[in-house]
C-alpha positions, 0 to 999 in steps of 0.5 A: 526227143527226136534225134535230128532234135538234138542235133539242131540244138546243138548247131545253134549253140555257138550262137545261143551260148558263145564260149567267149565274151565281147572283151576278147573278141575286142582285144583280139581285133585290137592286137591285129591292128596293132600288128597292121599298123606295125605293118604299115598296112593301114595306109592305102597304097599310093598310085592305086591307077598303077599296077604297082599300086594294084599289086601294093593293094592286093598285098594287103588285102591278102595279108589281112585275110591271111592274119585274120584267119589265122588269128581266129585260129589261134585264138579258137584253139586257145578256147579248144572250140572248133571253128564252126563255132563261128557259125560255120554250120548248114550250108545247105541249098535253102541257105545259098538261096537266101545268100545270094537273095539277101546279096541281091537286097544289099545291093539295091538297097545300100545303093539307093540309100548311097544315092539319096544321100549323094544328093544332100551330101554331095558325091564322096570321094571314091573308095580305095578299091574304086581307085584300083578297079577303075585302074585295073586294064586287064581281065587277069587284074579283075579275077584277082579283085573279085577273088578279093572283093568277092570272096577274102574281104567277105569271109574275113568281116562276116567271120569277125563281125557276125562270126565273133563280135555277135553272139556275145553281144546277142548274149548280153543284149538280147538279138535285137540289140546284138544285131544293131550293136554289132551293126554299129561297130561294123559301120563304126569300123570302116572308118568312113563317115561318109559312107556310116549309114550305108554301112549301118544298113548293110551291117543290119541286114548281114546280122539279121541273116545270121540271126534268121538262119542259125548260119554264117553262110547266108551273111558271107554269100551275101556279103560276097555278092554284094561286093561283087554286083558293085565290082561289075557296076564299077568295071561297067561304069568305067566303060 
């Protein structure tokens, strides 16, 4: 056996054979969002069109990527596993490529979809960070949405989501059924129902990247440019 073998192998482990299993992974997500609501961070800020409104926003979504990191970190240490564990492994150009692609996809794809059901269901209410986009005046205010939306919201799901939640569901399920659970439970925990099916789809295709390439890499660049083709149609829409 080839020495770059071995190697591989051993990348693709934290997914073919995860040190954790689906119940901890549920009750770390259960103890964050008791630790959010004790926060009072799950109900959205008022006066989102405002500056104050914008600041209240950031803060939170800030301080949840913070309390998710640092909880993933926490618990790995508790395992003694490293965080690539999480499918942090090749980022290589191949992969960025496939990212950005997927990103791409997502964005059409979702939209189309959005749009089709707009059509039969109505035009929903516009998300919180719609609000604070169409209420951000300043090139300053957009950088920070982009950092956020762009960047810490990405890194955030794709860590949980597919990084945490998958590899024991793929384990126990078999990848096909990992994927559309794990898929479930992303769109499930957006708490949108509106917006379920989009989501579902996204959530499809996000884990079907990781599944494809033994990396989380793909799922979080795409996820990022995702996020950010719909800042900059929301920042051009409101002229």
């Amino acid at each position: 056996m080839r020495d770059e073998d071995v190697v591989n192998h051993d990348d693709n482990m934290p997914l073919e054979n995860p040190k954790w299993n689906f119940w901890q992974a549920l009750y770390l997500i259960l103890i964050i969002y008791v630790i959010v609501l004790v926060l009072g961070w799950l109900r959205p800020p008022s006066n989102l069109g405002s500056l104050k409104g914008y600041m209240n926003y950031l803060k939170i979504g800030f301080g949840e990527g913070l309390l998710f990191l640092t909880a993933l970190i926490v618990f790995f240490r508790l395992l003694k596993r490293p965080l690539t564990d999480l499918g942090l492994v090749n980022l290589n150009f191949k992969n960025i490529l496939i990212g950005f692609a997927g990103g791409i996809v997502l964005f059409l794809s979702v939209g189309l979809l959005g749009n089709l059901l707009a059509e039969y269901l109505g035009i929903p209410d516009p998300q919180s960070f719609a609000l604070v986009v169409s209420g951000a005046d300043s090139t300053w205010q957009l950088v920070l949405l982009f950092l956020l939306g762009g960047i810490i919201v990405p890194l955030k799901e794709e860590l949980v989501f597919r990084g945490l939640i998958f590899p024991p569901l793929r384990q126990g399920y078999g990848s096909r059924g990992g994927i559309v659970l794990t898929a479930l439970f992303f769109a499930t925990l957006h708490f949108d129902l509106i917006r379920f099916l989009p989501l579902l789809l996204g959530g499809l295709v996000l884990t079907w990247l990781y599944e494809k390439t033994k990396s989380l890499w793909p799922s979080i660049i795409a996820h990022g440019v995702w996020n950010s083709l719909m800042i900059l149609l929301m920042w051009w829409q409101k002229g």
